[in-house]
N, C-alpha and C positions, 0 to 999 in steps of 0.2 A: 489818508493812505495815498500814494504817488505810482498812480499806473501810466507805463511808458508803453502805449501802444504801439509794436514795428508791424507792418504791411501798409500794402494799398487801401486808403480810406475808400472801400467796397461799400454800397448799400445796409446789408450783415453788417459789416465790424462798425462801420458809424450809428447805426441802433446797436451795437454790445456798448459803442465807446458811451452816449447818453445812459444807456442802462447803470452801466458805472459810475458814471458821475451823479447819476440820482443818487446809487448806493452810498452817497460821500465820499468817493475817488478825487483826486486831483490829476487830471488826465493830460499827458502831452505824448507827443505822434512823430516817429518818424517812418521812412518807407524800406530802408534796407538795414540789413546784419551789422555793416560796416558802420553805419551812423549810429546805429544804436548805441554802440561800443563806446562810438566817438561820444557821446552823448555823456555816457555814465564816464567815460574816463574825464572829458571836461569838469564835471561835477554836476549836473544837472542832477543826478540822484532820482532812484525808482525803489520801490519798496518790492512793486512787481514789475513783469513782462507781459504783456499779453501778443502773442508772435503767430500769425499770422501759417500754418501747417505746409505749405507749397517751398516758405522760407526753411535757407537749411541751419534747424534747431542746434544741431548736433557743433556746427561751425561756428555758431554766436556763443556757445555756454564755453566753447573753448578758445575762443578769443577773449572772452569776460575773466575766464577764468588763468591766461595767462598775465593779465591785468591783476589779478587777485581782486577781483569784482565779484562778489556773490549775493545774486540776484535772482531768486524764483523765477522762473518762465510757468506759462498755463498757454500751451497751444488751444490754436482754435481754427475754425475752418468749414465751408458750406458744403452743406449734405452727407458731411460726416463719414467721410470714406472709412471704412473700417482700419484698411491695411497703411493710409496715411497716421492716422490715430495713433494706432501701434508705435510705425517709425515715431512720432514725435513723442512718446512716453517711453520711450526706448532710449530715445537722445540726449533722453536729461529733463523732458518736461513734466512737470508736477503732476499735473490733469490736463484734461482737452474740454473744451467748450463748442458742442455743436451749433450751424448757425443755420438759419434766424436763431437767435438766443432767446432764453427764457429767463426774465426777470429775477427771480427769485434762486435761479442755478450760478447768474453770476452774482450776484448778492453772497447766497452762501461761497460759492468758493475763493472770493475776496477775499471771505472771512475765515476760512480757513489756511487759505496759503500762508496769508501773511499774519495768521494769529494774531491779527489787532480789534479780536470781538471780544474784548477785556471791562465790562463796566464794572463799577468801583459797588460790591455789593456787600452792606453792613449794616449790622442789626445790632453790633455786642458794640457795648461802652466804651471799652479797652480803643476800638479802633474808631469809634464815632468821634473820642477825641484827637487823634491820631489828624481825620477830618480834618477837622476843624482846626489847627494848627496849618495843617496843608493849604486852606482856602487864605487865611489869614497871611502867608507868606509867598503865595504864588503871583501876586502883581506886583510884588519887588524882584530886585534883578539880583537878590544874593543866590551865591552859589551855595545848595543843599548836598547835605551826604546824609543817604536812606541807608540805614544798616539793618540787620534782621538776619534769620536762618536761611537757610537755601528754601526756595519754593516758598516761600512768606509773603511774596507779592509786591517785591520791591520797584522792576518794572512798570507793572501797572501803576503804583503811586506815582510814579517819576512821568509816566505820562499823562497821572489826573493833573497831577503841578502845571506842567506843560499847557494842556487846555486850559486852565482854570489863568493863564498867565496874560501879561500882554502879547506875547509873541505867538498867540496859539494859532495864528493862520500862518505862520511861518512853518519851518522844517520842523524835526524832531527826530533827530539822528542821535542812534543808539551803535556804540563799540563794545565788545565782549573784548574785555583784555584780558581774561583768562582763557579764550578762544584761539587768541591770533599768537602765533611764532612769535619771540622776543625780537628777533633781526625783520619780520615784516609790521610791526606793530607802530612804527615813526614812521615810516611808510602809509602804513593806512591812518593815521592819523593828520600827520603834518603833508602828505602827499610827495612826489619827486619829481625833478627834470629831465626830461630826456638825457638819456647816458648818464645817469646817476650810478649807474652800479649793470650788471649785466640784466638782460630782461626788460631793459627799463628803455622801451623803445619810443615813448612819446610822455610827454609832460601827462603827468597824474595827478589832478585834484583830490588833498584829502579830505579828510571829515571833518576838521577845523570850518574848512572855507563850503563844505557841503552844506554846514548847518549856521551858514553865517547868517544871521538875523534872524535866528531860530535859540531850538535848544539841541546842547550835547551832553548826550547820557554817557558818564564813564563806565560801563559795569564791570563788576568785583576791579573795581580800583589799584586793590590790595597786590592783586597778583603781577602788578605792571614793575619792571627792573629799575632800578633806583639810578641807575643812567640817565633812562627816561624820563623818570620823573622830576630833575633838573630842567629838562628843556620842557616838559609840562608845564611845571609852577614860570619858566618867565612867560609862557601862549599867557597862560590865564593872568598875570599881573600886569602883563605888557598888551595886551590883546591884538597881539600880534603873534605869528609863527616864523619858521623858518624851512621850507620846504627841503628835504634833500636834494644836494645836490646844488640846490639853488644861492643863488647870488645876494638877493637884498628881500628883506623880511617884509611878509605881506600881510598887510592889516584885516583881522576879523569881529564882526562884532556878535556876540556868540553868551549865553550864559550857560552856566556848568550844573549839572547834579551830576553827582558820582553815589557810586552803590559797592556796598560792602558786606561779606556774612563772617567776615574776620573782625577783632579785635586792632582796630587800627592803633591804640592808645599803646597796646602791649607790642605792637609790629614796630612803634618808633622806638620802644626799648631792646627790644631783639633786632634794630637799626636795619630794617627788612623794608622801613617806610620811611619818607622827609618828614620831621616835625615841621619844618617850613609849612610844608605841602598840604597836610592836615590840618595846619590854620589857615589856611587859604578856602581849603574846602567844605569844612563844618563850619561853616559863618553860621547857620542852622542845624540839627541835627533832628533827623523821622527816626524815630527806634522803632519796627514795625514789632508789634506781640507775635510771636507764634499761635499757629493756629489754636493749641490747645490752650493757651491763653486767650482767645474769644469766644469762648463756646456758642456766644448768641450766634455767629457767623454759619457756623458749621452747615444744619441746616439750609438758612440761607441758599448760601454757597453750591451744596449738592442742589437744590432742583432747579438752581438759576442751569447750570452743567446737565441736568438731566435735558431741560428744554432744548439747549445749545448742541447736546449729541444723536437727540430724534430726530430732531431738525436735519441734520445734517448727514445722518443715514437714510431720512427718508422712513422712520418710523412711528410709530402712532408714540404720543409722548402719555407715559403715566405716572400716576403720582404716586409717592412713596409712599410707604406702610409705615405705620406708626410704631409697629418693633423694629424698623428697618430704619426713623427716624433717632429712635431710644441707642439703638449698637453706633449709630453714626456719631451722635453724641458723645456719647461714651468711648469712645476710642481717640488714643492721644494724637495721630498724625504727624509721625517723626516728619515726614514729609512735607508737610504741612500744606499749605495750597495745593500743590502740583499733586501730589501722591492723592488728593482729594478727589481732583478735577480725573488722574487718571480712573479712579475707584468707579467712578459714578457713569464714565466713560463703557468701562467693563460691564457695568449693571442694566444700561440700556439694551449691550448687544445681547447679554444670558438674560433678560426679563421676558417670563412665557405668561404668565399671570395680567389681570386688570391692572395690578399693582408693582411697585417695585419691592420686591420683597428682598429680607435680610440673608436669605440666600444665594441671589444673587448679588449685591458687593461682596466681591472679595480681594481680597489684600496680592500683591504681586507673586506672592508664592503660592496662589491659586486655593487660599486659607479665605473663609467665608470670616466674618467681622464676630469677635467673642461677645456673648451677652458682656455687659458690663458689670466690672464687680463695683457693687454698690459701697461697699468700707474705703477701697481706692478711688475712687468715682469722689465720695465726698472728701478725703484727705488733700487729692488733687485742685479740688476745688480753692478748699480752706490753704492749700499754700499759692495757687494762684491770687488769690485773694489777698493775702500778705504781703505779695508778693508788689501787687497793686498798691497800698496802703505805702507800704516801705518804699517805695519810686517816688510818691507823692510826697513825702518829708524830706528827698534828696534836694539839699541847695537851701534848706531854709533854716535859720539861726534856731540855738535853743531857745529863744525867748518866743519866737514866734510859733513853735513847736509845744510848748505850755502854753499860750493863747489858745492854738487850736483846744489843746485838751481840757480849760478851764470852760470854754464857750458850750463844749458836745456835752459836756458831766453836766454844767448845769443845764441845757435843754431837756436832756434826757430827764433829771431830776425835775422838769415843767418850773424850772425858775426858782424852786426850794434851794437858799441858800446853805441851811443847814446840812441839808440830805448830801448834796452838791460836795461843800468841805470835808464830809467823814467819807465819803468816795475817793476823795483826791487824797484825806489823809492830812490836810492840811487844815490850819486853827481858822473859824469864822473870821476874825479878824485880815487875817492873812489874805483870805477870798475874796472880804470887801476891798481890801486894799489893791488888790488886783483889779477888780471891777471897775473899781475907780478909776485909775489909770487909763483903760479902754475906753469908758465915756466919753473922758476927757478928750480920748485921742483922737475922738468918730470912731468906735467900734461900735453896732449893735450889741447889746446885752439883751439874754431871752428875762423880760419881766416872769414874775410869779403869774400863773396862772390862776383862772377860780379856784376858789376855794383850796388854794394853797397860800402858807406862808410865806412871807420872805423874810423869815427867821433866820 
């Protein structure tokens, strides 16, 4: 995380700035409003603010923001004048952090402002392979597209890839292209030159050159206008951009994941996306499960968030109830991550009990979580399930797909030949002949167990 300290480096703000940078901050300091600006408009890049309460708050968030710079501020300030406070949370600032600081206040509110207290937490199969594929391809430099539901946790994979990469002490700049205005989105990306257009009062580093020797998260991809995406596909082929406005193309070096909860395949037929463009960017592809496709998670998930919201109100943290774990289960989470994290969020502030009980989560309509119905509970299961099975056979020949099912019939069968072939439906001869072949080829075959034939 990149904290841009503005004030005078005081006694106080130089123990907040250590404080931070123990938290895992990457900390750099300037002294006035004006540079700060300069700072983030060059490209130096800050994830947060930390600004100094005497400073006027109100001046910088409006300078940033005629920039189109949107950057958290977290006032701070010694002995905590009340009516200072106020003005700077009034101006635009997130929180205030009274000074001398207290370790654990800027830790947490790090970790709040900038919502980067996201560890990768998995228990269910579905995503443990998910893993494992991510580790497998995050110290090469191909460009990934993470697709999945909204609130599926697309994000956070794109920033386990990131760590897990060679570039992970580098940047890690993330653009919401379903966020940003179509006429400012080349703009914030590819950056502009002074007198580019009106507004545009000093040369603007975009996010290309922000996250150059890093990584650039595209998020929902899908939504960016097919103009754009022309001058996209030559940054990412050519590794080079073209600034508005500007004269001669400047070189970045920069690797891409993009993130999608649309059907990209069906977007280059509804001609909504470049097929160019999506082979440029699925050189890999993360299909993240929905939640209620990892049930092992759920769980998980709710008490790692139960911790994470005591924590952070300042409340005694407790642990869930085991009918309270049973409803959490059992409930599908349209939502899925997010609608999770809000649920459990809720259930810290209504929990009066030892426990967290099934009373308190409840759903956004202010509806407590249904016991589960156990007929749908397993039906949901058994087509997830299928569901899994059937993904696992996409991409592989029929021949290979009767291998699979000659190998499991005769395991199952402990190596009885006979048993094996009236299962399959097929003549013993036919079975051996099969058999054969795999030997031949280094396939394990499961042998006859004791006291079975291999009839």
């Amino acid at each position: 995380m990149r904290l841009l300290v503005v004030g005078k480096l005081n006694g106080q703000l130089s123990t907040a700035v250590k404080m931070a940078m123990s938290a895992g901050a990457k900390v750099s300091h300037v002294e006035t409003i004006a540079a700060a600006t300069h700072a983030l408009r060059a490209g130096q890049g800050a994830d947060l603010l930390l600004v100094d309460y005497e400073l006027d708050i109100a001046a910088l968030i409006a300078a940033n923001e005629a920039e189109r710079i949107h950057v958290p501020v977290v006032a701070c300030g010694v002995d905590a004048d009340a009516k200072k406070a106020g003005d700077a949370i009034r101006a635009g600032a997130k929180e205030f952090i009274p000074l001398p600081p207290d370790a654990e206040m800027i830790a947490a509110v790090l970790a709040a402002v900038t919502d980067d207290n996201k560890p990768m937490i998995v228990r269910d199969a579905a995503m443990t392979a998910i893993i494992a594929m991510a580790d497998q391809i995050a110290p090469s430099e191909a460009s990934i597209l993470i697709t999945g539901e909204s609130g599926s946790g697309k994000e956070v994979i794109a920033r386990y890839v990131h760590q897990k990469s060679r570039r992970a002490n580098r940047p890690f700049i993330s653009v919401n292209c379903a966020a940003i205005p179509e006429n400012l989105l080349e703009s914030e990306l590819f950056g502009h030159e002074k007198g580019a257009f009106t507004g545009a009062v000093a040369r603007r580093i975009g996010k290309f050159e922000e996250a150059s020797g890093g990584t650039l998260l595209l998020d929902e991809i899908s939504e960016m206008d097919t103009r754009l995406q022309a001058k996209l596909l030559r940054a990412i082929q050519e590794r080079e951009i073209d600034r508005v406005g500007g004269s001669k193309p400047v070189k970045v070096d920069i690797r891409i994941l993009a993130t999608s909860n649309r059907d990209l395949v069906q977007a280059v037929k509804d001609g909504t996306f470049r097929e160019d463009l999506l082979y440029r960017l699925n050189v890999v592809n993360l299909r993240l499960p929905a939640l209620r496709e990892r049930p092992g998670d759920v769980v998980a998930l709710a008490e790692f968030f139960v911790k994470k919201y005591a924590k952070a109100n300042g409340m005694p943290e407790r642990l869930i109830s085991a009918e309270a774990k049973r409803r959490l289960a059992g409930h599908r989470w349209p939502g899925n991550v997010r609608e999770l994290e809000n649920a459990m969020h809720r259930a810290v502030l209504l929990a009066v009990g030892p426990e967290i009980e099934e009373t308190a989560i409840r759903l956004p309509d202010g509806q407590p979580l249904a016991p589960p119905d156990m007929g749908a509970r397993a039906a949901s299961h058994a087509a997830v399930a299928a569901e899994a099975v059937t993904r696992s056979f996409v991409g592989q020949t029929v021949a290979q797909m009767e291998q699979h099912l000659i190998i499991d019939t005769l395991s199952h069968c402990l190596g009885n030949r006979t048993h094996a072939a009236n299962i399959l439906g097929i003549s013993i001869r036919t079975l051996r002949n099969k058999l054969k072949e795999y030997t031949e080829a280094g396939v394990s075959v499961p042998a006859p167990q004791m006291g079975q034939s291999a009839a």
